[in-house]
N, C-alpha and C positions, 0 to 999 in steps of 0.2 A: 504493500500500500504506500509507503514511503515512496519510491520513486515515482509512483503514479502520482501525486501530490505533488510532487513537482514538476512534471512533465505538465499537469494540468494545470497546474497555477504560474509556469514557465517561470520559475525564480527558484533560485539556492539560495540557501540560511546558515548563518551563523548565529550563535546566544551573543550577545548584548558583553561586554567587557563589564567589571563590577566597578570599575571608576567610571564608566562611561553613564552608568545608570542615576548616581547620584545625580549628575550635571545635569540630565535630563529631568529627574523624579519621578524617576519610573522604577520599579520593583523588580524589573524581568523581560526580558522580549527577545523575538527572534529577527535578527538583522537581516534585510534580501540583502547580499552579498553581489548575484547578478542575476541579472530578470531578462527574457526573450520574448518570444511571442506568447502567447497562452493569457489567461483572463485576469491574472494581477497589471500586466501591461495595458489592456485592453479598457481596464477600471480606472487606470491614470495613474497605476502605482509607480515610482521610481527610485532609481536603486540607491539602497544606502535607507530606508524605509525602514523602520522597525515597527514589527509589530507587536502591539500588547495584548488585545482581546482579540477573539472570532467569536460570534454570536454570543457575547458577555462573558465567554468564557478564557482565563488569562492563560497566556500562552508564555512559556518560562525555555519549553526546548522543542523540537521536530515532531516529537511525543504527543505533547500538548495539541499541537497543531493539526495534526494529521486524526487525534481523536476527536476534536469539536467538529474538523470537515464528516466525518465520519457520523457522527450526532446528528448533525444538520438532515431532518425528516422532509423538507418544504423545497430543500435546493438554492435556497437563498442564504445570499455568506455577507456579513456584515462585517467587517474589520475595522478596527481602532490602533490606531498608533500613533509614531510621532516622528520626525524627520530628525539629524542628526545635531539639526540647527534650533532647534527647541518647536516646530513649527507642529502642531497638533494636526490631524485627518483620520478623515474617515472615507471609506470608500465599502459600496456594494454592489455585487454583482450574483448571478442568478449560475448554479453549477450545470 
């Protein structure tokens, strides 16, 4: 399911550095690393994006991520995060 997660959301992650999350105020998230085609590009996600929640659910590793898509009964993906630059978003798109 992991690669399929990515393939379909066409972006790689990494976890959030722990001095990088104070700066921001953020608890946890998974950083896009690098993003291609597929539906986080297509939503206006861009890289360097971290995200915190998927459908209010917090996202801390790959884990996280790939169970709340997984959750998601409706098809529809709400994501919350925050840019590197302190810059808050939200973006959704329909799986």
């Amino acid at each position: 399911w992991k690669t399929d997660v990515v393939s379909l959301l066409g972006a790689s992650f990494q976890p959030v550095e722990k001095d990088g999350l104070k700066s921001l105020g953020i608890n946890g998230g998974l950083q896009i690393v690098d993003i291609e085609k597929g539906k986080l590009l297509n939503a206006g996600v861009r890289k360097g994006f971290i995200i915190t929640f998927v459908n209010g659910q917090s996202v801390q590793k790959m884990e996280d991520l790939t169970e709340a898509l997984k959750k998601n009964s409706n098809g529809g993906v709400y994501i919350e995060g925050v840019y590197p630059n302190g810059m808050r978003a939200y973006y959704a798109f329909g799986l």
